[in-house]
C-alpha positions in Angstrom: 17.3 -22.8 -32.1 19.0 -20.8 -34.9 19.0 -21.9 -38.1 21.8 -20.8 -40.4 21.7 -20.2 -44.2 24.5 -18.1 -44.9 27.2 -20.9 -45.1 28.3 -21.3 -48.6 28.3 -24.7 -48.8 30.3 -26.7 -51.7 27.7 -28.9 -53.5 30.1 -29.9 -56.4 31.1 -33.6 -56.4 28.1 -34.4 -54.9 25.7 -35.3 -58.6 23.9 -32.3 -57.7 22.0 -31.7 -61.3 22.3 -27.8 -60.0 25.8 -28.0 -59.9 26.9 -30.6 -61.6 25.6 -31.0 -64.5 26.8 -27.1 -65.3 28.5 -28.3 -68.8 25.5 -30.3 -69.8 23.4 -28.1 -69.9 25.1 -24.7 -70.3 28.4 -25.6 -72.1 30.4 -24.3 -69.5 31.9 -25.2 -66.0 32.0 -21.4 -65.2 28.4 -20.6 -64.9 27.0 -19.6 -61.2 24.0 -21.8 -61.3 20.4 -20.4 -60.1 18.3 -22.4 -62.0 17.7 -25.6 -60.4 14.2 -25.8 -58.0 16.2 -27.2 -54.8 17.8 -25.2 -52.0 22.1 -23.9 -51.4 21.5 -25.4 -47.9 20.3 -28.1 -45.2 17.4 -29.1 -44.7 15.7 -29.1 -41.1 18.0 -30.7 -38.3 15.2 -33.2 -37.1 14.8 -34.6 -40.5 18.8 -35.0 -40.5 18.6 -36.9 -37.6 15.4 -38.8 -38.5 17.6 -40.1 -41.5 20.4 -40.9 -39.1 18.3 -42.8 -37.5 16.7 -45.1 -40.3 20.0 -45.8 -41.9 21.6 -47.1 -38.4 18.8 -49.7 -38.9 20.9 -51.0 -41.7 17.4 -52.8 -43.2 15.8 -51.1 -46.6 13.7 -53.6 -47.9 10.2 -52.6 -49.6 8.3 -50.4 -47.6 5.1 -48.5 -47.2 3.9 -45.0 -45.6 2.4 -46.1 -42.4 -0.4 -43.9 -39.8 2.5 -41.5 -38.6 3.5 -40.6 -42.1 -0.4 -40.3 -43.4 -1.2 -38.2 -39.7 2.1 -35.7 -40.5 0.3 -35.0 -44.0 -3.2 -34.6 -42.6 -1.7 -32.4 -39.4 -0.2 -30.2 -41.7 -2.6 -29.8 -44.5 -5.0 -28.9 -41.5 -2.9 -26.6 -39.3 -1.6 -24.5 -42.7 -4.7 -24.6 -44.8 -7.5 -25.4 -42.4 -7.9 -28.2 -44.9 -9.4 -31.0 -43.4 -9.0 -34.4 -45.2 -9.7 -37.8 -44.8 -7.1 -40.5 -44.7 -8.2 -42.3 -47.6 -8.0 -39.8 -50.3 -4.1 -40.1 -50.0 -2.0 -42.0 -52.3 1.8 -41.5 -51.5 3.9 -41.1 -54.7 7.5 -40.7 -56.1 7.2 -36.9 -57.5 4.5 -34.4 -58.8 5.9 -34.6 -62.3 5.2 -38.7 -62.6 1.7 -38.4 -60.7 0.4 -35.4 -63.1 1.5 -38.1 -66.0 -0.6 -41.0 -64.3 -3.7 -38.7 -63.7 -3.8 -37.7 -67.4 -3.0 -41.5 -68.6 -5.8 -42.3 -66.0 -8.8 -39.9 -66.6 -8.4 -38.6 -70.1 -8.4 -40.1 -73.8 -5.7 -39.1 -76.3 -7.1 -36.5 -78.1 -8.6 -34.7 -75.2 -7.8 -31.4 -74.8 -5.9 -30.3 -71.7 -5.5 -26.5 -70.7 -2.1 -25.3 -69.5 -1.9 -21.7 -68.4 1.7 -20.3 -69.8 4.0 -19.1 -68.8 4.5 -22.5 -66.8 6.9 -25.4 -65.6 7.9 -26.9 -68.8 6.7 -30.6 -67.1 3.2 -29.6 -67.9 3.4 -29.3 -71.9 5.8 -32.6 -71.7 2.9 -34.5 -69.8 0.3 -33.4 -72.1 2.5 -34.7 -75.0 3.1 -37.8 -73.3 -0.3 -39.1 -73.0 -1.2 -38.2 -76.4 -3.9 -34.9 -75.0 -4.3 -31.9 -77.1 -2.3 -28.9 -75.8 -5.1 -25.6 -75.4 -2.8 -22.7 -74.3 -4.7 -19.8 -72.1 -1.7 -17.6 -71.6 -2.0 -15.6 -68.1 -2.3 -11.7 -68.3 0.9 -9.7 -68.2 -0.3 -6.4 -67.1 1.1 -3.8 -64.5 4.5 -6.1 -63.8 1.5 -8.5 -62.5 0.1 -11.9 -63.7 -3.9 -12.8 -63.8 -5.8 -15.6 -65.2 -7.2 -14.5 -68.2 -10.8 -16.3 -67.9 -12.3 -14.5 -70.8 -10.4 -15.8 -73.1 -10.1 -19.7 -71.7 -13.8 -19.6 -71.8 -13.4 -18.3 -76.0 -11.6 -21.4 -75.9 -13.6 -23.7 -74.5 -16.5 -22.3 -76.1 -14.7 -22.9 -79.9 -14.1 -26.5 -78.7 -17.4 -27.0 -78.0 -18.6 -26.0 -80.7 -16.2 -27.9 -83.1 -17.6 -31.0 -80.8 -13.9 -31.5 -79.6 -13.5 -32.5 -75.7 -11.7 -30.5 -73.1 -11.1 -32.9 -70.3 -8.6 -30.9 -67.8 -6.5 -27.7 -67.2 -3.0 -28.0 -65.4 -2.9 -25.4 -62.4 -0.6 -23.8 -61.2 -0.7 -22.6 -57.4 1.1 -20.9 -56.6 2.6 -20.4 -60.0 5.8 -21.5 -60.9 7.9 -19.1 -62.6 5.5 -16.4 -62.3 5.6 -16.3 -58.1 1.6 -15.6 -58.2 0.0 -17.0 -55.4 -4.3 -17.2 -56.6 -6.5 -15.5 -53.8 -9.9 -17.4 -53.0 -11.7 -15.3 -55.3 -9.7 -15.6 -58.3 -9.8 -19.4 -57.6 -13.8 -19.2 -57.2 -13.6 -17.7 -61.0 -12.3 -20.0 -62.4 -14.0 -22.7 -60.9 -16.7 -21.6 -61.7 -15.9 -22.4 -65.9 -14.3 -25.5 -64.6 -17.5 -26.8 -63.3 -19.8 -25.3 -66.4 -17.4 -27.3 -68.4 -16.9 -30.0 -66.7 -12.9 -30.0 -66.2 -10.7 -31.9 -64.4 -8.5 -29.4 -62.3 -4.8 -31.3 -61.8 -3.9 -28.9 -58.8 0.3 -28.2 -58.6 0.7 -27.1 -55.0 4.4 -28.1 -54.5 5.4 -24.9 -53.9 2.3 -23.8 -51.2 4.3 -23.4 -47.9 6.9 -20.7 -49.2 4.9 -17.8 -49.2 6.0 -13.9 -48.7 4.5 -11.5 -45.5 0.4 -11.0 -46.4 -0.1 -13.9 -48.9 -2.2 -17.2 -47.9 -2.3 -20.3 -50.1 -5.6 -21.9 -50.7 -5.9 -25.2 -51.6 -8.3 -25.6 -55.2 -9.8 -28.5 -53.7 -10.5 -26.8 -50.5 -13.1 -24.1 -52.3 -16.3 -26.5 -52.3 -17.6 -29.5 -52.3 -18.4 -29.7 -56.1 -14.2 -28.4 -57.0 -13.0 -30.8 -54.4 -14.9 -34.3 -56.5 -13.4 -32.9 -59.7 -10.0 -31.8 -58.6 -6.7 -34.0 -57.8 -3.8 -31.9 -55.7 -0.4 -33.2 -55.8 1.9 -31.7 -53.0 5.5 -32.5 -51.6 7.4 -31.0 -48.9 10.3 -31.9 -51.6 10.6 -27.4 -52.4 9.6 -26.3 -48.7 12.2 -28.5 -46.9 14.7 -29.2 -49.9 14.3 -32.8 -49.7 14.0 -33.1 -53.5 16.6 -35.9 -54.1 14.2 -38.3 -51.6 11.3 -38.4 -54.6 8.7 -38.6 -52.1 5.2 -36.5 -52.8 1.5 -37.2 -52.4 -1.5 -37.0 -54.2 -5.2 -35.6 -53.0 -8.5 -37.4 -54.8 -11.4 -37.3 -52.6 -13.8 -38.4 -55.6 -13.5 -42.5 -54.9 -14.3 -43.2 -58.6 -11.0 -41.1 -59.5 -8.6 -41.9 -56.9 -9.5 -46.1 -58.2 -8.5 -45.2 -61.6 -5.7 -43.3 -60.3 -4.0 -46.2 -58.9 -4.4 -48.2 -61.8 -3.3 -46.0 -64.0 0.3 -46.0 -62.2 0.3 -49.7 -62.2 3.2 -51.5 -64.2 4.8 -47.7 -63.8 5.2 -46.6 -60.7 8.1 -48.0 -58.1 7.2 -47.8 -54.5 7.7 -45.6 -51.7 11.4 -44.2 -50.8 11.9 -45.1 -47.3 14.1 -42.4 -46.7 11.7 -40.3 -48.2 8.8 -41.1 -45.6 11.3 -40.6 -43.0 12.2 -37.4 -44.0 8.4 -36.2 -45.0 7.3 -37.2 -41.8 10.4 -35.6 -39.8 9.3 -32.1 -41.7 5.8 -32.0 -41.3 6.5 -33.2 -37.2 9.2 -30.7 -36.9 10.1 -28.3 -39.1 7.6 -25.3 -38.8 10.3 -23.5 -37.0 12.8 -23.7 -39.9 10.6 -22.9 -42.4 9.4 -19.7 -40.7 13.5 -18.6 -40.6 13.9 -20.2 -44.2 10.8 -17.7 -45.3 12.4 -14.8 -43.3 16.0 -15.2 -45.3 14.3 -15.6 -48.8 12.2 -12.4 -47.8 15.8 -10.4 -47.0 16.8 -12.0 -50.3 14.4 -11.0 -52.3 14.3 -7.4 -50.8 18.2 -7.5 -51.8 17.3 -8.5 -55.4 14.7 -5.7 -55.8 17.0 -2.8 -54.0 19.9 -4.4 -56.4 17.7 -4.1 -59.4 16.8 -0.8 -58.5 20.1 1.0 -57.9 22.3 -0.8 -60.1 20.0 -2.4 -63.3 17.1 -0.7 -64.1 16.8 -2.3 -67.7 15.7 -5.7 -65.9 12.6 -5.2 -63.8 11.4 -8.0 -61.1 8.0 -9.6 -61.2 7.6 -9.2 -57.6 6.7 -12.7 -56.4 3.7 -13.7 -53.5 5.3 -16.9 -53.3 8.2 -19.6 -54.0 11.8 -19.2 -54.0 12.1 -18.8 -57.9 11.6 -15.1 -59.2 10.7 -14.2 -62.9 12.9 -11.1 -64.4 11.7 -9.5 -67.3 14.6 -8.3 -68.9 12.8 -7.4 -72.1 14.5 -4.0 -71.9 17.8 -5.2 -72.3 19.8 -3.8 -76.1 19.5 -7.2 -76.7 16.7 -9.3 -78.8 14.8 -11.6 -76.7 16.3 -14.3 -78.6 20.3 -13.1 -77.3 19.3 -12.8 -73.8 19.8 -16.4 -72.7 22.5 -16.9 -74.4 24.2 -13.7 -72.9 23.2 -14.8 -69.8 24.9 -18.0 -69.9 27.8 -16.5 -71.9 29.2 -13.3 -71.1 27.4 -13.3 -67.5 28.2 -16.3 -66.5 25.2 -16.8 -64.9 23.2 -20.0 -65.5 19.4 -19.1 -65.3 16.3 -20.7 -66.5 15.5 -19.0 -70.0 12.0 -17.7 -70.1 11.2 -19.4 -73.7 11.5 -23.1 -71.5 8.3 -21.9 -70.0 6.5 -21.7 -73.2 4.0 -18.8 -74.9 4.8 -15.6 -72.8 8.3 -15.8 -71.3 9.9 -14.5 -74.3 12.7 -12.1 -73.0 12.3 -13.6 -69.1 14.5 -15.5 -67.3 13.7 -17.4 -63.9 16.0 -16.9 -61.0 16.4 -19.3 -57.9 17.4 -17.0 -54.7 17.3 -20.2 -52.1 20.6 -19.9 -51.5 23.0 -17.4 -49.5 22.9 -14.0 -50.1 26.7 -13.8 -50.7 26.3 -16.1 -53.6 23.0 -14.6 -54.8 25.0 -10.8 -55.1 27.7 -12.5 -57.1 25.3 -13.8 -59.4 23.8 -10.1 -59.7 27.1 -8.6 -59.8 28.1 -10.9 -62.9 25.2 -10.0 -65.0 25.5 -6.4 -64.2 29.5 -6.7 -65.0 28.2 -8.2 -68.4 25.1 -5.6 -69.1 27.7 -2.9 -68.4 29.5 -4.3 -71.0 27.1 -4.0 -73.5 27.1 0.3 -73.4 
């Protein structure tokens, strides 16, 4: 079957937050939005149809994810991955963002001290906040247009906690990083494992956006590394990014440490609704069925992001791409621009017309960044690229 992904398909009208909430967030109708994590187009036929299906039922009382929904997971985790888990270490949930939020309220004290490795999704400091932790900032390593952990200085860090007899109880990963694009090898992961264990942290493992990788990268799961990672780390993945099923807020969450996966599930009493149907439906449609489209889906965003870096190249120079190993979303460092870092969003959104993600949401680090979404059709994506190079033009 061919899958298509060139239709420029009209989202507006539909409460899309991508598109329609344009003036809330940019003061303007006239923006081109690429900001948004979700996709310009359908998702995989059989989950269509799989929906179809469920509705014609006409029944949506309270429901659960039964052995076909927990088998898609565990088939997929183990034919992607080679990550072989047991049944019982799943708990199906309504989004990464709320499940980060009840692992924190669940296994740390206010007061602890939670790593977050910025640049990063702006979720992560918002969680930390919300359950009353204290924020420890280990910024990644800008160096050569590429990202690394910087494990010499989160281990200053820890060390000076220590010292001042303060507790670190977790770190926030990242993997593959989001806006960055990094996606960590084995032996980077192994590295800083390594401090997590002589430390003791909890590693809260962000894996949403693991199936969209680029030619020559493989995702490894943290908990996947060893036995010892795997009882202190909880994973939270969603085929919400890989089969732009967002809207369904359906995701599930990995604890193979008993212990941890009880207080887990308390902690998200009183808080948590239950399971979308539609969203088990369509997560177990996608794992079943949708390998196929996400191989063309991961051949188009390659031709896209080829077209950004030959666009970049020939026509703005001043703004350079972070090359991503993974996801959909692409980190520009337009630092180079006549313009401070503080002006660049704002000309972005203003005399672009161009509604991007401004690199400061992402914390220490993305000063004079901006995040780009290219998961939609190439015809859309050059008219975004032509306004901002219309608009940097300008400037001279």
């Amino acid at each position: 079957m061919e899958f298509v992904f060139t239709n420029n398909i009209n989202r507006k009208g539909t409460c899309s937050v991508k598109w329609d909430l344009c003036n809330e967030f940019f003061s303007a109708e006239d923006v081109l939005p690429l900001w948004v994590a979700d996709s310009d187009w359908p998702t995989v036929p059989e989950v269509v149809k799989a929906i179809e299906q469920r509705t014609a039922h006409g029944i949506f009382g309270y429901t659960f994810p039964g052995r076909e929904a927990e088998d898609a997971v565990i088939n997929w985790l183990d034919k992607k991955y080679n990550w072989k888990i047991k049944r019982e270490w799943l708990v199906f949930d309504n989004g990464v963002v709320p499940s980060i939020n009840f692992a924190l309220k669940a296994l740390t004290n206010p007061g602890d001290g939670v790593v977050i490795q910025a640049p990063v999704y702006k979720p992560f400091f918002e969680a930390v906040a919300n359950n009353g932790n204290e924020l420890i900032i280990n910024e990644l390593e800008y160096k050569d247009n590429k990202y690394n952990f910087d494990l010499d200085d989160l281990e200053t860090l820890l060390e000076e906690r220590v010292s001042l007899g303060k507790k670190t109880a977790a770190m926030i990963l990242c993997s593959p990083h989001n806006p960055v694009g990094r996606v960590w090898s084995e032996s980077e992961l192994n590295n800083l494992s390594k401090i997590a264990k002589k430390y003791d942290l909890l590693i809260l493992s962000d894996e949403i956006h693991a199936d969209i990788l680029y030619p020559g990268q493989q995702h490894q799961p943290t908990a996947n590394l060893d036995k010892q990672i795997d009882h202190q780390t909880i994973t939270f993945m969603a085929p919400s990014k890989t089969f732009n099923i967002a809207g369904l807020h359906t995701s599930f969450t990995i604890i193979s440490n008993a212990e941890m996966r009880k207080k887990y599930k308390e902690a998200k009493s009183g808080f948590a609704a239950g399971n979308n149907i539609l969203g088990i439906t369509a997560l177990t449609a996608a794992f079943n069925h949708g390998e196929a489209w996400l191989e063309a889906q991961q051949v188009y965003l390659q031709e896209n992001l080829q077209f950004v870096k030959e666009y970049l190249k020939n026509n703005l120079p001043e703004i350079k791409l972070v090359r991503p190993e993974g996801t959909y979303l692409i980190w520009l460092d337009c630092n180079n621009l006549p313009l401070s870092s503080e002006k660049i969003a704002d000309f972005m959104k203003n005399k672009a017309k161009v509604g991007l993600n401004p690199g400061e949401w992402f914390g220490p680090g993305g000063k004079g960044f901006m995040r780009m979404n290219i998961a939609c059709p190439r015809a859309r994506l050059k008219e975004g690229l032509d306004r901002i190079y219309t608009a940097v033009k300008g400037l001279s």
